[in-house]
C-alpha positions in Angstrom: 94.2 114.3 51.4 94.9 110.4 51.8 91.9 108.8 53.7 93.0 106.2 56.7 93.4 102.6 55.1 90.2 100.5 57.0 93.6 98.3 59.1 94.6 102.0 60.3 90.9 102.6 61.6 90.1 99.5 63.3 93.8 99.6 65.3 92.6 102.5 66.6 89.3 101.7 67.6 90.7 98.9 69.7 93.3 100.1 71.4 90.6 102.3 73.6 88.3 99.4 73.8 92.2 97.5 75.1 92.9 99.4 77.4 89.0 99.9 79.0 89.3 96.0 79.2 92.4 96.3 81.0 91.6 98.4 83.5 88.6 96.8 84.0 90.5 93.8 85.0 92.8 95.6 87.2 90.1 96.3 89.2 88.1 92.6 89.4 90.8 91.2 90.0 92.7 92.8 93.2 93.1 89.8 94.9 95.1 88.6 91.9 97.9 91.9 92.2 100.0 90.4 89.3 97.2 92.2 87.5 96.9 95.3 88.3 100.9 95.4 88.5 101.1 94.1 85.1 99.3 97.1 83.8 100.9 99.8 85.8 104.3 98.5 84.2 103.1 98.4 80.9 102.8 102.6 81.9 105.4 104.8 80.9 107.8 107.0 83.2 108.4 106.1 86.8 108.3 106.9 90.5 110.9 108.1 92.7 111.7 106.1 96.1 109.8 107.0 99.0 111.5 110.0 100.5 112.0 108.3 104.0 113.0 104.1 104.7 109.9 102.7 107.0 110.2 104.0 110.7 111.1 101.1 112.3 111.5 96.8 113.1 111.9 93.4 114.9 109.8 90.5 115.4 110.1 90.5 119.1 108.8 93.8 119.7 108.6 95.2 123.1 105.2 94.8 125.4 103.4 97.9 125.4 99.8 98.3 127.4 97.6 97.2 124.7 99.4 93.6 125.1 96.9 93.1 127.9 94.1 93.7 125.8 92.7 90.3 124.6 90.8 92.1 121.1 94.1 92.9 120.1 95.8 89.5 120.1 95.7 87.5 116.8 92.5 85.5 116.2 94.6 82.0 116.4 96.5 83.4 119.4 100.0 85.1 118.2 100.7 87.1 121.2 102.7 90.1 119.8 101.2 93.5 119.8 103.0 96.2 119.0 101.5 100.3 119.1 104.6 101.9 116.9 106.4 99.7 114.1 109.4 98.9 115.0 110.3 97.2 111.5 113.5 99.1 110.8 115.5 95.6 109.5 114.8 92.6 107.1 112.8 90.5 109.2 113.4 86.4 109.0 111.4 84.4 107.1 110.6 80.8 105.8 109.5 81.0 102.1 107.2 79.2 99.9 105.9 79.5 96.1 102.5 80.2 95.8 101.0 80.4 92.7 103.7 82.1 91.0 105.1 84.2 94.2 107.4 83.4 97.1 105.4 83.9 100.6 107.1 84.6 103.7 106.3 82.9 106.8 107.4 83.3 110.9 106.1 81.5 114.1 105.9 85.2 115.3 104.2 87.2 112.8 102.5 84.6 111.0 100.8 83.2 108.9 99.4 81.6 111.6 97.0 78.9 110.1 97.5 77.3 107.1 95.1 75.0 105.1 95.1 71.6 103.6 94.9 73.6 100.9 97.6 76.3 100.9 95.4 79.2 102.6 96.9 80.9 105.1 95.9 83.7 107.3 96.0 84.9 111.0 99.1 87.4 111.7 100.2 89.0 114.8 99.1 92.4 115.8 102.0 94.4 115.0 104.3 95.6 112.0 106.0 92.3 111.2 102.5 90.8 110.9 101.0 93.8 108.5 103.8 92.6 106.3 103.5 89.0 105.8 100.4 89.6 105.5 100.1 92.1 102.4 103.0 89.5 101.3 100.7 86.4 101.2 97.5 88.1 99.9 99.7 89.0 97.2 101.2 85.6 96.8 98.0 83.9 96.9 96.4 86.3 94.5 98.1 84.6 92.1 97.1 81.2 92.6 93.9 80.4 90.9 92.7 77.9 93.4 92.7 80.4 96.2 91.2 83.4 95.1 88.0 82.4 96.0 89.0 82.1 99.1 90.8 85.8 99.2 87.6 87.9 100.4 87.8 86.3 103.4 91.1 88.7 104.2 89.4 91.6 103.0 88.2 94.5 105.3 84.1 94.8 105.7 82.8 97.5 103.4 81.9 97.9 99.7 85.1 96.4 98.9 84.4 93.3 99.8 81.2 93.4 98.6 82.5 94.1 95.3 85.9 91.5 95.0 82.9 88.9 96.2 80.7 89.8 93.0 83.0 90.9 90.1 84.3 87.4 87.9 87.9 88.1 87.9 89.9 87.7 84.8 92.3 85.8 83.6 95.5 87.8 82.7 98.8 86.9 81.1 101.1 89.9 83.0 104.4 89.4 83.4 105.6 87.5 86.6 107.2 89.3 89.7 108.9 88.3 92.9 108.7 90.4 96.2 112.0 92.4 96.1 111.7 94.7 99.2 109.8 96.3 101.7 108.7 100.2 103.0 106.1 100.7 105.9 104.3 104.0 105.2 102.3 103.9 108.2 101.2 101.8 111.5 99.2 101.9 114.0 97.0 99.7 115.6 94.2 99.9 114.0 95.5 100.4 110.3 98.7 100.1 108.4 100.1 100.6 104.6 103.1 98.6 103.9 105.0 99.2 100.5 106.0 96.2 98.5 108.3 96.7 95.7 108.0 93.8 93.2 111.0 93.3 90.6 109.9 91.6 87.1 111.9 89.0 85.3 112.5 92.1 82.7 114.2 93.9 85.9 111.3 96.3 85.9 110.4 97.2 89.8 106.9 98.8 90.9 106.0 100.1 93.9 102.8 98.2 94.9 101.0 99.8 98.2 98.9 97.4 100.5 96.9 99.3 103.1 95.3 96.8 106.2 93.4 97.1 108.8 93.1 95.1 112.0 90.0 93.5 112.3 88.5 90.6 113.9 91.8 89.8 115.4 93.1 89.6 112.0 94.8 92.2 109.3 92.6 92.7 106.9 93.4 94.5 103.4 91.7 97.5 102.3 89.7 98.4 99.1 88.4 101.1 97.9 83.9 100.8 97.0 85.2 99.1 93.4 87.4 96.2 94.9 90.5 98.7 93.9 93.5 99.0 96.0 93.3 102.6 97.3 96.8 103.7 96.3 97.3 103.0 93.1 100.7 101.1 91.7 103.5 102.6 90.1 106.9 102.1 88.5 109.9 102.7 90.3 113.6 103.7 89.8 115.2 101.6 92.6 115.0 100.4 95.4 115.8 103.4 97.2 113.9 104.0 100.5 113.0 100.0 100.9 114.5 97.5 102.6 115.6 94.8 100.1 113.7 91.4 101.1 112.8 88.7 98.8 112.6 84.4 98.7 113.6 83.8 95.0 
């Protein structure tokens, strides 16, 4: 029987060691998403659309009781608080590169504050504001000056702890643009918003963002390794999400 040529053997004993790494990096470096996208793509098969569209939509949303609560209100003051999503419709927005990604902006759901140096942050207590922002934590997890700045968006808990400790890495993943939207859930205290994310290739994947509201602020939400805690995946369409991108 014809032995394995030495090439033959040390292909295969990197490709485990390749995809270890990978992963590995997929999970330092959540803040930077094109990551962990970049290997879920690289995954064969796909993912069907979610089986319902988000429940509903507006950036005006009507008063409810917890309006009058002043811990509910946005930490820079956006006034909208909303107890049901009533994001049903492709919401306006100003956007902006950052890093490699277009960001959405609105004087009602934020970002509220923006730095001299490009981070933003504070978003209103409702739907809208759960989107934009998953939308710019994604954006500026792809710019390399601002991801040390990132853990300041992310909930308390080990997740923070561990994006705060872990180097991230440098990756060379294909580039993707924000192509739609899906809200899973909402509440007041906790959201998931769906983004699909469509690759110059005209690959999409499903990319789930789950936040929570806290300190007047959304804040996303990792798992005790600095993972997201739904995992990526490729989809067929955009079946299910409401198409909304800036490029």
């Amino acid at each position: 029987m014809p032995r394995n040529s030495g090439h033959m053997s040390d292909d295969q004993a990197r490709r485990p060691n390749t995809r270890r790494r990978i992963i590995g990096a997929a999970i330092a470096m959540v803040i930077g998403a094109a990551v962990i996208v970049g290997f879920v793509v690289s995954r064969p098969g796909g993912k069907e659309s979610p089986a319902t569209p988000p429940a509903s939509a507006s950036l005006a949303p009507t008063a409810t009781a917890s309006q009058e609560v002043e811990e509910d209100v946005s930490i820079c003051g956006l006034t909208s608080v909303e107890s049901e999503s009533t994001l049903d419709q492709v919401p306006d927005a100003e956007w902006q590169i950052v890093g490699t990604v277009a960001a959405p902006a609105n004087a009602a759901a934020g970002p509220g504050e923006i730095t001299d140096t490009g981070f933003r942050s504070c978003y209103a207590h409702t739907a809208a504001g759960a989107l934009f922002a998953s939308a710019n934590f994604l954006a500026m997890g792809t710019d390399s000056t601002l991801r040390a700045d990132l853990p300041q968006l992310v909930a308390e808990g080990p997740g923070k702890i561990a994006v705060e400790t872990v180097p991230a890495e440098r990756s060379e993943s294909a580039r993707a643009q924000i192509a739609g939207f899906a809200v899973t859930s909402y509440s007041l205290d906790a959201a998931t918003i769906d983004l699909a994310l469509a690759y110059s290739d005209a690959q999409l994947v499903s990319l789930p963002i789950k936040v929570v509201w806290q300190d007047g602020d959304w804040k996303v939400q990792l798992d005790d390794t600095g993972a997201l805690p739904i995992a990526p995946a490729p989809l067929q369409s955009l079946g299910g999400y409401i198409p909304w991108s800036g490029v």
